[in-house]
C-alpha positions as CSV (number, residue, x, y, z in Angstrom):
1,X,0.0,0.0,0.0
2,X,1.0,3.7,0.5
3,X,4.7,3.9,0.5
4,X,6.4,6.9,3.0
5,X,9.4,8.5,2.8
6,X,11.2,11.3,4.5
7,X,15.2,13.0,5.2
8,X,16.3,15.7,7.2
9,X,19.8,16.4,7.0
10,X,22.4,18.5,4.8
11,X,21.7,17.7,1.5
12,X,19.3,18.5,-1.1
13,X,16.2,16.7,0.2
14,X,14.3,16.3,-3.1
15,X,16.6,13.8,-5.3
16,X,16.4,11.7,-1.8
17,X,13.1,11.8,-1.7
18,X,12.0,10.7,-5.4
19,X,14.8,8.0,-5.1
20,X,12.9,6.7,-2.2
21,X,9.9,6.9,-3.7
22,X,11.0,4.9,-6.5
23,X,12.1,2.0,-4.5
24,X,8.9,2.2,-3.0
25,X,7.0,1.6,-6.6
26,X,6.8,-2.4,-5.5
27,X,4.6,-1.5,-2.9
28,X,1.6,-0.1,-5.5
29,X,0.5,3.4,-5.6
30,X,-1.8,5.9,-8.1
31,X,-0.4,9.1,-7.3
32,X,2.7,10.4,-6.1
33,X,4.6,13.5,-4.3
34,X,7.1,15.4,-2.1
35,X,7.1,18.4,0.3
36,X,9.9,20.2,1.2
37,X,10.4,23.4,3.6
38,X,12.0,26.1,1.1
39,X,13.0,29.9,2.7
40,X,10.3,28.7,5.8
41,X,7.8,28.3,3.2
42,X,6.3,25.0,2.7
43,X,6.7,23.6,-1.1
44,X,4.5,21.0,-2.5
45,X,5.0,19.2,-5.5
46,X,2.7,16.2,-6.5
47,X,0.9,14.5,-9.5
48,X,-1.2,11.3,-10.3
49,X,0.7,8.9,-11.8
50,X,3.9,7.5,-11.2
51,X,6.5,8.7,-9.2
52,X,9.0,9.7,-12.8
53,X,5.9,12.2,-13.4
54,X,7.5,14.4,-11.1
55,X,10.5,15.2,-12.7
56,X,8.3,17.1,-15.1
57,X,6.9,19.5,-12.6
58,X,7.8,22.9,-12.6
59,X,10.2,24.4,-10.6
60,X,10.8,21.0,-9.0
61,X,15.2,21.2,-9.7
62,X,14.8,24.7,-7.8
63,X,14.0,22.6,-4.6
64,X,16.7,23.8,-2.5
65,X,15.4,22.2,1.3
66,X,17.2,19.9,3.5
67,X,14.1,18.5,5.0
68,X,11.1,17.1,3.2
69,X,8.5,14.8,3.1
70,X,7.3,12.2,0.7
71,X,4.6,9.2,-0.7
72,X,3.1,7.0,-2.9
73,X,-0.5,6.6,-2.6
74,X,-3.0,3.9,-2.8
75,X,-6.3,5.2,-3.5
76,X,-8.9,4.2,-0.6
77,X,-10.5,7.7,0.2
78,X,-11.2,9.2,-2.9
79,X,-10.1,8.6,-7.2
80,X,-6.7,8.7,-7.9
81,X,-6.2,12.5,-8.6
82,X,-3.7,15.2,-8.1
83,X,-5.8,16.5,-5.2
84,X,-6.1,13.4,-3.6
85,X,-2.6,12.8,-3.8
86,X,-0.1,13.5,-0.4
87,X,1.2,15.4,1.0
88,X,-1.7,17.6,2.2
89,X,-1.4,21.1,3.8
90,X,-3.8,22.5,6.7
91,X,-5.4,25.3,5.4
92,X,-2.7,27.9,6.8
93,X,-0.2,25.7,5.2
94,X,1.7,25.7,8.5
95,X,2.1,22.2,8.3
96,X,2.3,19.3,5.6
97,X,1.4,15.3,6.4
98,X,2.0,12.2,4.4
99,X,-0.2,9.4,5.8
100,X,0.0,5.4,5.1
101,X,-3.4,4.0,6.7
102,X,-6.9,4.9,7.1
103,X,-8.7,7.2,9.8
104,X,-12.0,5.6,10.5
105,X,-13.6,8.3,12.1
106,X,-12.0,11.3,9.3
107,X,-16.3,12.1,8.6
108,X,-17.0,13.5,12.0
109,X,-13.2,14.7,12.3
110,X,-14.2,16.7,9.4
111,X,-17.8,17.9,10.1
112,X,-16.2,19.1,13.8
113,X,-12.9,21.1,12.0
114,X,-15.6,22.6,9.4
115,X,-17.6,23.6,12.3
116,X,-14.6,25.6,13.8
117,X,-14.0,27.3,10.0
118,X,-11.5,24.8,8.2
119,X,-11.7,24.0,4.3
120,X,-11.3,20.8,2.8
121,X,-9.9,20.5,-0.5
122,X,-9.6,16.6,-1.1
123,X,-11.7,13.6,-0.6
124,X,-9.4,11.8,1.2
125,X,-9.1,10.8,5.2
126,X,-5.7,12.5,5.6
127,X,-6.7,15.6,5.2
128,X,-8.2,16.5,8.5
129,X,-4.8,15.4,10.1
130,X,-2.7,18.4,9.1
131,X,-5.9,21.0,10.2
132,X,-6.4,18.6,13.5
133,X,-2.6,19.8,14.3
134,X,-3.5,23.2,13.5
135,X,-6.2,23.5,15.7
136,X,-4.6,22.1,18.8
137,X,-1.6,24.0,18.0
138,X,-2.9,27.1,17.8
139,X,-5.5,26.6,20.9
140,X,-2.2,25.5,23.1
141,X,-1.7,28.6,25.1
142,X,2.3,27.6,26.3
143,X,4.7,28.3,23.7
144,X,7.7,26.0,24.9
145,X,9.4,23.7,23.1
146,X,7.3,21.0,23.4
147,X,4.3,22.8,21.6
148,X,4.0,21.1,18.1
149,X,4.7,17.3,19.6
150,X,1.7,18.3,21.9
151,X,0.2,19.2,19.0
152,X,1.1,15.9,17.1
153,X,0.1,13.9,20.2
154,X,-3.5,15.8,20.7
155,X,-4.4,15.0,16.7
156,X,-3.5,11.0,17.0
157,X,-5.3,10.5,20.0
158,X,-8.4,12.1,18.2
159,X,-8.0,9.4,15.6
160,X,-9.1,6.0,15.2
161,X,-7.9,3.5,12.7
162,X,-4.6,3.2,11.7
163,X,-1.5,5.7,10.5
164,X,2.0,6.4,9.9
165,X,2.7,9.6,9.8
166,X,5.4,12.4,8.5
167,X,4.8,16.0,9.6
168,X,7.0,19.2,9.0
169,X,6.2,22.3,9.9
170,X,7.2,25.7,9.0
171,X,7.6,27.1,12.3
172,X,10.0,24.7,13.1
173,X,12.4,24.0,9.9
174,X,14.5,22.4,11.7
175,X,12.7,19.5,13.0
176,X,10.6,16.7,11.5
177,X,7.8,14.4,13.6
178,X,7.1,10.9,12.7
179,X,4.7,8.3,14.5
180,X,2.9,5.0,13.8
181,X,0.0,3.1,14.8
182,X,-0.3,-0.2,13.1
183,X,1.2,1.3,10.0
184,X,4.8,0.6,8.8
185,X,7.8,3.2,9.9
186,X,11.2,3.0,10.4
187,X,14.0,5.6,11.0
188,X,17.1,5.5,9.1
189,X,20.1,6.8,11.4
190,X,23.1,8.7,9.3
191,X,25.9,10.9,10.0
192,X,24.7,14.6,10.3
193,X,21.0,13.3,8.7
194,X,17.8,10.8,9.2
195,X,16.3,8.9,6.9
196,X,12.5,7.6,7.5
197,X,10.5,5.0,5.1
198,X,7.8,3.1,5.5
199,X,10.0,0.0,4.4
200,X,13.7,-0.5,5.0
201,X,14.8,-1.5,1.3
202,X,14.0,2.1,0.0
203,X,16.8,4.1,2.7
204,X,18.9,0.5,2.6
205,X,21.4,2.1,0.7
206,X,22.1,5.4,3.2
207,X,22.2,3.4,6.1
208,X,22.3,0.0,7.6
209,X,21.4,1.6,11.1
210,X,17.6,1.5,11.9
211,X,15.6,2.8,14.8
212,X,11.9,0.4,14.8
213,X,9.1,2.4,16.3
214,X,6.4,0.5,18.2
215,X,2.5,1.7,18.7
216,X,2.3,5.8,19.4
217,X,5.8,6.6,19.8
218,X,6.5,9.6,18.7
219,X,9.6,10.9,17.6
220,X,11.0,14.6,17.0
221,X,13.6,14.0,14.4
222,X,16.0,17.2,13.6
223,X,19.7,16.9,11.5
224,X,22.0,15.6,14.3
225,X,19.4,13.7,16.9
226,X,16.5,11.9,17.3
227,X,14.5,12.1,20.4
228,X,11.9,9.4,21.2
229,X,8.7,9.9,23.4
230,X,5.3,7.5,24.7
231,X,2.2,8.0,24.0
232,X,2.2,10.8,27.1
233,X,5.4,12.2,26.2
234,X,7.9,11.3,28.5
235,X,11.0,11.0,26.8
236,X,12.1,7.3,26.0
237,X,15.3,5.4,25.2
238,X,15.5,4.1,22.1
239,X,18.4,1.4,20.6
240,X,19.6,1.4,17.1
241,X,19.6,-1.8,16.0
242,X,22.0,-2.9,12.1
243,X,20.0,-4.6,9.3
244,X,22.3,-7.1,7.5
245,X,20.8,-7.4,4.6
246,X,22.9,-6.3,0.8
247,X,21.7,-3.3,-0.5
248,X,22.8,-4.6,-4.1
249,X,19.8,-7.7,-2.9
250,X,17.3,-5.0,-3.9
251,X,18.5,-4.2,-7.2
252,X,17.6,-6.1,-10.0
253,X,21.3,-7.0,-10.9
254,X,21.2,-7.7,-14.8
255,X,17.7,-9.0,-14.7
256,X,14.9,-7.4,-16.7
257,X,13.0,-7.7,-13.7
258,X,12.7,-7.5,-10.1
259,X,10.2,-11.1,-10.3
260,X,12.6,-12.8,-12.6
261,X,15.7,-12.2,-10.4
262,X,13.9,-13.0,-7.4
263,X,13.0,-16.7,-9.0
264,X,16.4,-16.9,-9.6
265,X,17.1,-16.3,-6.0
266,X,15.3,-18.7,-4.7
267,X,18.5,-21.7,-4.4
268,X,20.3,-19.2,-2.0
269,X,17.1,-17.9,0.0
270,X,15.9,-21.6,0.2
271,X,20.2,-21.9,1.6
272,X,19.6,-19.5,3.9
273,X,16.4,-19.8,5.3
274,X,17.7,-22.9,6.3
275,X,21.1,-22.1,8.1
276,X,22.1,-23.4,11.1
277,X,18.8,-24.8,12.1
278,X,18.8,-28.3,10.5
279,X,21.9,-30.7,10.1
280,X,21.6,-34.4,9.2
281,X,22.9,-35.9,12.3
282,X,21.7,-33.3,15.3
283,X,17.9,-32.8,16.4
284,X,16.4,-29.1,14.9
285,X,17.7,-26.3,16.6
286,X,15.5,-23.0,17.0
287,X,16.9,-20.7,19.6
288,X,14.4,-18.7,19.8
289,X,11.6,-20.7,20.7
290,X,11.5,-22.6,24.2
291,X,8.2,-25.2,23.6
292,X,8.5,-28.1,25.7
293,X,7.2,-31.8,25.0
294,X,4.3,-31.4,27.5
295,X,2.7,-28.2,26.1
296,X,3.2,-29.7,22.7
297,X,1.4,-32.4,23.6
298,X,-1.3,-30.5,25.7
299,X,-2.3,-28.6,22.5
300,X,-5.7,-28.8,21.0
301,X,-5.3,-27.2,17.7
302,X,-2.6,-25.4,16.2
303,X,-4.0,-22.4,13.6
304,X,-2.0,-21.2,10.4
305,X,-3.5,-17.4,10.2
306,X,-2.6,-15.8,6.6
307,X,-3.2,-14.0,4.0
308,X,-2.7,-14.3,0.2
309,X,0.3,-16.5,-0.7
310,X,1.6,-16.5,2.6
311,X,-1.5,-18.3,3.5
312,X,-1.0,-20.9,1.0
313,X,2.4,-21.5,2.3
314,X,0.1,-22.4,5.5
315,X,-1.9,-24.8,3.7
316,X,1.0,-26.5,2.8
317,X,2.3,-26.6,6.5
318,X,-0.8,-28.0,7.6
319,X,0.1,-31.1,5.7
320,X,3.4,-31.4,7.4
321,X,2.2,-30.3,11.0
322,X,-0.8,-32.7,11.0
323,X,1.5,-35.8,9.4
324,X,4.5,-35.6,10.9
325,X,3.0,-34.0,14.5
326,X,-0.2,-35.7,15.3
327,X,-1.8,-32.1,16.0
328,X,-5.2,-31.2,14.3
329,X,-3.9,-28.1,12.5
330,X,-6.4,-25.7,11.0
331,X,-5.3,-22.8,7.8
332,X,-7.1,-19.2,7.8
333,X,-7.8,-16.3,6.2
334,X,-6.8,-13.6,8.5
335,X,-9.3,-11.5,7.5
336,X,-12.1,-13.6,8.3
337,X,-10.6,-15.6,11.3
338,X,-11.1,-12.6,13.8
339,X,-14.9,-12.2,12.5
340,X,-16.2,-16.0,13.0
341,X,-15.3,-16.0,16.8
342,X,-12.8,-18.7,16.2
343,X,-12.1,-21.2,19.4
344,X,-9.3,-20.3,20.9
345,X,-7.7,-20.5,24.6
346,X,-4.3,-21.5,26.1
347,X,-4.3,-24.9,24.7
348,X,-4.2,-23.0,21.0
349,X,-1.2,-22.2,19.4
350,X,-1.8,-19.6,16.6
351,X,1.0,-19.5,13.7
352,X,1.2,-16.0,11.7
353,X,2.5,-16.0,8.3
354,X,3.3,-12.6,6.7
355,X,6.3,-11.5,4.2
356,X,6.1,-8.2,5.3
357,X,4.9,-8.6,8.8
358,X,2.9,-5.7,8.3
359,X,0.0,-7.0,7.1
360,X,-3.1,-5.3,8.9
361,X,-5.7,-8.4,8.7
362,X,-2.6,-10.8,9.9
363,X,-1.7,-8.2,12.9
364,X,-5.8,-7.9,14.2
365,X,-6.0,-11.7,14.1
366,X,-2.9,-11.7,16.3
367,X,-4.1,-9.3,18.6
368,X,-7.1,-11.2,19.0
369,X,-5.5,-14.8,19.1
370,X,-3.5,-13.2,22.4
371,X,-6.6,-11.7,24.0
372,X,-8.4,-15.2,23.9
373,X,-4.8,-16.9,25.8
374,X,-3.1,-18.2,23.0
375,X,0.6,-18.7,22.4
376,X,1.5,-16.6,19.4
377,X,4.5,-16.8,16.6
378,X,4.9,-14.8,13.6
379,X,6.5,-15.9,10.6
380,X,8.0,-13.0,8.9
381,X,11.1,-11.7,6.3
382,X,11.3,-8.3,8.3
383,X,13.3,-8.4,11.7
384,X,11.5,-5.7,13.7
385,X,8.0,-6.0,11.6
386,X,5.0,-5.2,13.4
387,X,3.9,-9.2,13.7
388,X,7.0,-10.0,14.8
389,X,6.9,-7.2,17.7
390,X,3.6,-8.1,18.4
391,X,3.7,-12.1,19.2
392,X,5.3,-14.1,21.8
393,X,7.7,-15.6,19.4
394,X,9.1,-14.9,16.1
395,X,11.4,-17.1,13.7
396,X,12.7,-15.5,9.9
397,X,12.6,-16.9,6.7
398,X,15.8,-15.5,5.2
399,X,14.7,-14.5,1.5
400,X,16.1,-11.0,1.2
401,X,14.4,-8.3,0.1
402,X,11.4,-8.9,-2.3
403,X,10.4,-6.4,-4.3
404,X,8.0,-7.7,-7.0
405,X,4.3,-7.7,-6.0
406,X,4.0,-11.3,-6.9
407,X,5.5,-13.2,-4.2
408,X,8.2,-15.7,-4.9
409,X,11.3,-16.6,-3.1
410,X,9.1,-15.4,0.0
411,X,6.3,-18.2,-0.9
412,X,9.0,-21.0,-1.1
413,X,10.9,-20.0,1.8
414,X,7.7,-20.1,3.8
415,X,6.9,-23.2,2.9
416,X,10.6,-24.4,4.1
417,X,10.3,-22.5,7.4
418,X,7.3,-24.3,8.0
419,X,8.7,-27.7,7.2
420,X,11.9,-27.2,9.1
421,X,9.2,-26.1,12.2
422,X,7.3,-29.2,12.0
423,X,10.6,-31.1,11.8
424,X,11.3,-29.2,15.3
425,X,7.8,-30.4,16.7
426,X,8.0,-33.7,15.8
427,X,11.3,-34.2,17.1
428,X,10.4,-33.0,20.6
429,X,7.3,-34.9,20.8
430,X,9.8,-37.7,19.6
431,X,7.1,-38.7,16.7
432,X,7.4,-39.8,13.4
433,X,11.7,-39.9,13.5
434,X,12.2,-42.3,10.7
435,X,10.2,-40.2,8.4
436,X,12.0,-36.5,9.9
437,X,15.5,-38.3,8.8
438,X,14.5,-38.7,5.6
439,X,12.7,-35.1,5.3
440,X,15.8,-33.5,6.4
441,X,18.3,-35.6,4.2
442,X,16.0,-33.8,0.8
443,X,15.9,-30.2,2.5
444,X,19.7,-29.8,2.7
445,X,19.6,-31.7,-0.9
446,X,16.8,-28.8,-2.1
447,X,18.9,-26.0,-3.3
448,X,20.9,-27.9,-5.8
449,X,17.5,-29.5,-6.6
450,X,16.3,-25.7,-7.3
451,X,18.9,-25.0,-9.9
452,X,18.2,-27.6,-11.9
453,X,14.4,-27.5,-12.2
454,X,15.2,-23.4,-13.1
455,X,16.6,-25.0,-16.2
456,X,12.7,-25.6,-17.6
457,X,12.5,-22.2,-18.7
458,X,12.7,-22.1,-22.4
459,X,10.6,-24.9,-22.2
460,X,8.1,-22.9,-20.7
461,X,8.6,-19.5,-22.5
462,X,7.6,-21.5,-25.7
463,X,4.6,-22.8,-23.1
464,X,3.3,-19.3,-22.6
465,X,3.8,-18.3,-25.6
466,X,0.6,-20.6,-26.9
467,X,-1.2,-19.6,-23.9
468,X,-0.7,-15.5,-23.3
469,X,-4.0,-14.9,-25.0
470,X,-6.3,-17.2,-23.1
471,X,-9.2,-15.7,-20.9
472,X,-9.6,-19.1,-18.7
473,X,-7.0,-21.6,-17.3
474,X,-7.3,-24.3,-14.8
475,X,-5.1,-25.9,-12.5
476,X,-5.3,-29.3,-10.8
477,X,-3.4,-30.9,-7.9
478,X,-4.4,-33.9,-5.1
479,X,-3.1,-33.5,-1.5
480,X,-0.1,-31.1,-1.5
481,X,-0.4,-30.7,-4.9
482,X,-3.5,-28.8,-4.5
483,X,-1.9,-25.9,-2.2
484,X,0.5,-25.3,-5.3
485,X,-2.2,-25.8,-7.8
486,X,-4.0,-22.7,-5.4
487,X,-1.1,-21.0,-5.8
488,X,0.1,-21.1,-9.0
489,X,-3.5,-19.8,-10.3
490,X,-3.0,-16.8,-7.5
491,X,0.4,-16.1,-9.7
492,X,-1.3,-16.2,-13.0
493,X,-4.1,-13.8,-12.4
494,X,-1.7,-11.3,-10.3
495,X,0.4,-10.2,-12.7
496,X,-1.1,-11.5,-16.5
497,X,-4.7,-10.9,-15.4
498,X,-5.8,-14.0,-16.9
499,X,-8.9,-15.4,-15.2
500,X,-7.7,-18.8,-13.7
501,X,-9.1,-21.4,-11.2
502,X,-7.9,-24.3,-8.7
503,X,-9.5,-27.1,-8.0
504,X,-8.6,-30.3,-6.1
505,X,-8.4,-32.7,-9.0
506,X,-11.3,-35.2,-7.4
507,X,-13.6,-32.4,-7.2
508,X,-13.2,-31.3,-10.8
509,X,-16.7,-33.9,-11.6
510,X,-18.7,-32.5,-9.0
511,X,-19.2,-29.1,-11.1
512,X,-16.4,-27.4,-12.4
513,X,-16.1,-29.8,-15.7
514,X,-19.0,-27.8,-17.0
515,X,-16.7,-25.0,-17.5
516,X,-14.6,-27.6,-20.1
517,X,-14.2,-27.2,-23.3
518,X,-12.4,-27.4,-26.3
519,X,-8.8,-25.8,-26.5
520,X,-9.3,-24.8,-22.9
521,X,-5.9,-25.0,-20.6
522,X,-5.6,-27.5,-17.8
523,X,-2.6,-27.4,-15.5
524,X,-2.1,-30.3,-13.6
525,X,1.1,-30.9,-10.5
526,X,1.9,-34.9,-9.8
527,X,4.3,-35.1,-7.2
528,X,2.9,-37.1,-4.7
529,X,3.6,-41.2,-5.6
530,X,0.1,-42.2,-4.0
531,X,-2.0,-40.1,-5.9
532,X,-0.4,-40.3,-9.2
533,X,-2.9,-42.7,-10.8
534,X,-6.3,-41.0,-9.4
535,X,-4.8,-37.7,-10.6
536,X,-4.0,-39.1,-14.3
537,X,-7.2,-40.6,-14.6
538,X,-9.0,-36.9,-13.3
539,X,-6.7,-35.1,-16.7
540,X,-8.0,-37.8,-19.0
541,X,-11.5,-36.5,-18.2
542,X,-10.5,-33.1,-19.2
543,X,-8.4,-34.4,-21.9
544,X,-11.8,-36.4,-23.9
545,X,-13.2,-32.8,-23.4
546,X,-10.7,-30.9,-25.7
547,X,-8.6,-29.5,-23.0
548,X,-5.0,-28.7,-23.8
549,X,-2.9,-29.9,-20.8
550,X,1.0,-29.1,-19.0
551,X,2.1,-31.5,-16.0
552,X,4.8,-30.5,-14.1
553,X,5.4,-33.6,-12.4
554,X,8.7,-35.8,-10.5
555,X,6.8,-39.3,-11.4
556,X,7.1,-41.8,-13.7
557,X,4.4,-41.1,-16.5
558,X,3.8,-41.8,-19.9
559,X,4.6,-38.1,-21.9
560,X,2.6,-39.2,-24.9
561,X,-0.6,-39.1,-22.7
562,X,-0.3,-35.2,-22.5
563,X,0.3,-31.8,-24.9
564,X,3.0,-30.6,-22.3
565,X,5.3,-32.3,-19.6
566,X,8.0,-30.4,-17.4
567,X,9.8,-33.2,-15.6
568,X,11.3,-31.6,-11.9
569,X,13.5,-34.0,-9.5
570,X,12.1,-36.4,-7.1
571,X,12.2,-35.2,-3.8
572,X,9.9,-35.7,-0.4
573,X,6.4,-35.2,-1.0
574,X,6.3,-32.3,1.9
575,X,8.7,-30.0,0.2
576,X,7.5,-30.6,-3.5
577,X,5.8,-27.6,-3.7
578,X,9.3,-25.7,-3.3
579,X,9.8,-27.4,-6.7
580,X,6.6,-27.7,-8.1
581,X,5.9,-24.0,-8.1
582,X,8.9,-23.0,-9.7
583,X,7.7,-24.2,-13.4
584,X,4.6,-22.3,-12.9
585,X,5.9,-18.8,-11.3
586,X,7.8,-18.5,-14.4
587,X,4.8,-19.6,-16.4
588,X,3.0,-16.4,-14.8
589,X,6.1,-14.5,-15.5
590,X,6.3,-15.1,-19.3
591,X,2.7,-15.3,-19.9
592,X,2.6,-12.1,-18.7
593,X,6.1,-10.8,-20.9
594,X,4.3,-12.1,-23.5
595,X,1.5,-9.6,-23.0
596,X,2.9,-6.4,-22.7
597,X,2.3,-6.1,-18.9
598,X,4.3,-4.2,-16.3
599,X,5.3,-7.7,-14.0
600,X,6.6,-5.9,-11.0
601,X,3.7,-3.8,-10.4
602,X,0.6,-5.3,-12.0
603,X,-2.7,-3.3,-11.2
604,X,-4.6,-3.0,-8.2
605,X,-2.3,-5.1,-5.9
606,X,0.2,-3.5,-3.3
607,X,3.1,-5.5,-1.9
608,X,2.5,-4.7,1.6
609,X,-1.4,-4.5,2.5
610,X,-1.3,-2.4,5.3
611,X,-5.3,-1.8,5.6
612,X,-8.0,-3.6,6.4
């Protein structure tokens, strides 16, 4: 969703700011702009469109401040238009905001400011935020130092929903307020200068030094010094803490695109998700979790909370968990768990799977899930996320940066986080050993496995090449097969807009044959040994109906019996889907090449869904 960034410092803020802004293009936006204070005079410059639009503006290589403000935004208040676009001014224009989130209450915010004389010029939410400041700030009667964070604090505890905010102000040009409330921000921390974003990839190359802000902390940010206070304003203490990962991991490095490059990444993020955690010959080691046998064993259910392709990563887990654990293990939506009045207590263990781990629908179900007595832990990419601050435990997939919208090296690192976890469950309820020893000999065998099933892709350009102009394609899959089948069809219709469907290959008689006919595409995964035959016989029924079909497939099978086979290496029937899905992400990929279509940043979608 709505991407933020901001510098104070000694150099010219605007190039900072647009090169943030850019790096922030992943994350999906309409409209775009940047605020600057210029001779104490606030300068706004801001378009629809993308952020390159704003190298056209007018007088925008006069911009001569040192601190500024800027975003991308994703329309939910209002059409994408110039006036809807941030920053936004109070009516004075004493002060300038950028907002990521959504104020739930902005229609009597704004009916009470229009009753004390303020204008609105927008449609949006985040335009009663600036004029909120104004009014508390000029109705504050001291005039110490502390006058514009009172002002700051006043407006947020006025609002309800969620935000993270940016706010300059010309009476003060020498200082720069940020705070967050279930919205993304982080503070950058340079020599002489701050950096703030709502994501750490777009400031990863001024600084590897990051302050995380938790719920309502407010910080007063000027050139040499950042000082940190609670929600009532006593000052706090506040540790910097180093981010390891490569700046060069969120470049695309040679590749046309961020997507493709991140496929290709997947052999080293699959490498180092796994680390030090599993070896061959020693029992699963995760530090940071303390779970003993008994409370293992005294669970009831464990949940998989998700959202997206993360949650699909939890379907797959759900087959491990249940198999190698013995625990009945349950997959949902986040955004529907917290609204069914799911059964949870202290005998519930409630998994949260986000790339981002800012994810709003993920972060209310976790709030909720902790309210009801249940042990919590977050699966996340980001150290110092929201999710991962929030629960009682958190362990890291180690993908790197991911850029693209459509999820990749994320997905499959999931998937081997959660494999590795119920390896670490199953060994300390000492179940199912003979069967972990084998799963564990094929993980640390999956990366090399990776690289060589990467080496389908001509064969699969030349697939999408018949396919690009399709409006319908199916896909098919039994057991685990069926989590990637879900998948896969999530990949095509992200980013080539192709309308596609999963089914579990059984079901396909019970209704969805109808929608079979001639020349239609049917994609089919086979990697599980015991349903090989069932699944065959479910493509011959689409097959005698004129479907045109692709297996991607590790078994034995006659090739003659369909249009398209893409053969991948035999591995355990758990982690298949770490191979499986790799012919079909590229599949989305090309298909969508083929078409003409921006891959990194198809329509609609945002990279981090930070509303609900």
């Amino acid at each position: 969703m709505c991407g933020i960034v901001g510098y104070i410092g000694t150099k010219k803020a605007s190039p900072i700011l647009i090169n943030g802004l850019l790096r922030l293009e992943y994350r999906g936006y309409d409209s775009a702009g940047i605020s600057t204070i210029e001779k104490n005079e606030i300068s706004i410059m801001k378009n629809k469109g993308r952020v390159k639009n704003l190298y056209n503006l007018p007088g925008i290589d006069d911009l001569e401040g040192t601190i500024g403000i800027a975003h991308t935004r994703w329309a939910t208040h209002g059409k994408p238009s110039k006036e809807n676009s941030h920053p936004h001014m109070d009516n004075s224009k004493t002060f300038s905001v950028v907002h990521n989130g959504i104020i739930e209450n902005y229609n009597e915010l704004r009916e009470f400011l229009q009753n004390k004389g303020y204008t609105f010029y927008s449609q949006t939410d985040t335009e009663v935020i600036p004029n909120l400041i104004h009014y508390y700030y000029t109705n504050d009667s001291k005039n110490d130092s502390l006058k514009l964070l009172r002002a700051v604090k006043n407006a947020c505890t006025d609002l309800k929903g969620s935000f993270a905010l940016e706010i300059i102000c010309r009476e003060s040009p020498d200082n720069m307020i940020v705070v967050r409330k279930d919205s993304p921000l982080v503070i950058g921390k340079g020599d002489g200068e701050n950096y703030i974003s709502s994501d750490i990839p777009a400031i990863l190359s001024f600084t590897r030094e990051f302050y995380l802000l938790n719920d309502l902390e407010f910080v007063v940010l000027s050139r040499n010094d950042a000082k940190f206070y609670d929600k009532n304003l006593n000052p706090i203490d506040k540790k910097v803490q180093t981010i390891e990962w490569n700046a060069a991991s969120a470049e695309k490095d040679g590749f046309d695109d961020y997507m493709l490059k991140e496929i290709y990444e997947q052999p080293s993020a699959i490498r180092e998700t796994i680390g030090a955690k599993l070896n061959e010959g020693s029992k699963c080691e995760f530090e940071e979790l303390n779970f003993s046998k008994e409370y293992l064993k005294g669970l009831n259910k464990i949940y998989l909370i998700a959202c997206g392709t993360a949650m699909h990563a939890g379907l797959a887990g759900k087959v491990m968990i249940e198999h190698l654990c013995k625990i009945p293990t349950e997959v949902d939506i986040a955004s529907e768990f917290r609204y069914r009045n799911p059964l949870i207590d202290d005998k519930t263990l409630c998994i949260f799977i986000s790339q981002s781990g800012e994810t709003a629908d993920t972060i209310a179900a976790l709030k909720l899930s902790k309210a009801n007595g249940a042990k919590t832990l977050a699966i996340s990419n980001v150290i110092g996320s929201s999710i991962t601050r929030e629960a009682d435990y958190s362990i890291y997939t180690h993908a790197g940066p991911e850029i693209a919208v459509a999820s990749t090296k994320a997905y499959t690192s999931q998937v081997m986080l959660l494999a590795i976890l119920a390896i670490y469950f199953a060994e300390t309820l000492e179940l199912s050993l003979n069967e972990v020893t084998d799963l564990k000999k094929d993980i640390l065998e999956l990366p090399k496995k990776i690289d060589e099933t990467l080496k389908c892709s001509d064969k699969i350009k030349s697939f999408a090449n018949k396919i690009y102009q399709e409006k319908d394609v199916f896909f098919l899959g039994r057991g685990i097969d069926e989590t990637v089948a879900r998948e896969a069809s999530l990949k095509l219709k992200e980013i080539s807009y192709i309308h596609s469907d999963s089914y579990p290959a059984g079901e396909l008689k019970h209704g969805p044959i109808a929608l079979i006919e001639n020349g239609i595409t049917v994609i089919s995964i086979m990697t599980d040994p015991k349903l090989v035959e069932k699944t065959v016989s479910n493509i011959q029924e689409v097959i005698t109906r004129g479907a045109k079909t692709l297996v991607v497939t590790n078994q034995d099978v006659d090739d003659n019996m369909f249009d398209y086979v893409i053969h991948i290496p035999k591995t355990n029937t758990f982690i298949s889907p770490i191979l499986s899905i790799l012919p079909l992400q590229l599949l989305s990929y090309y298909v969508s090449k083929e078409k003409g279509l921006d891959v990194d940043k198809p329509r609609n979608l945002a990279k981090s869904v930070t509303v609900e």
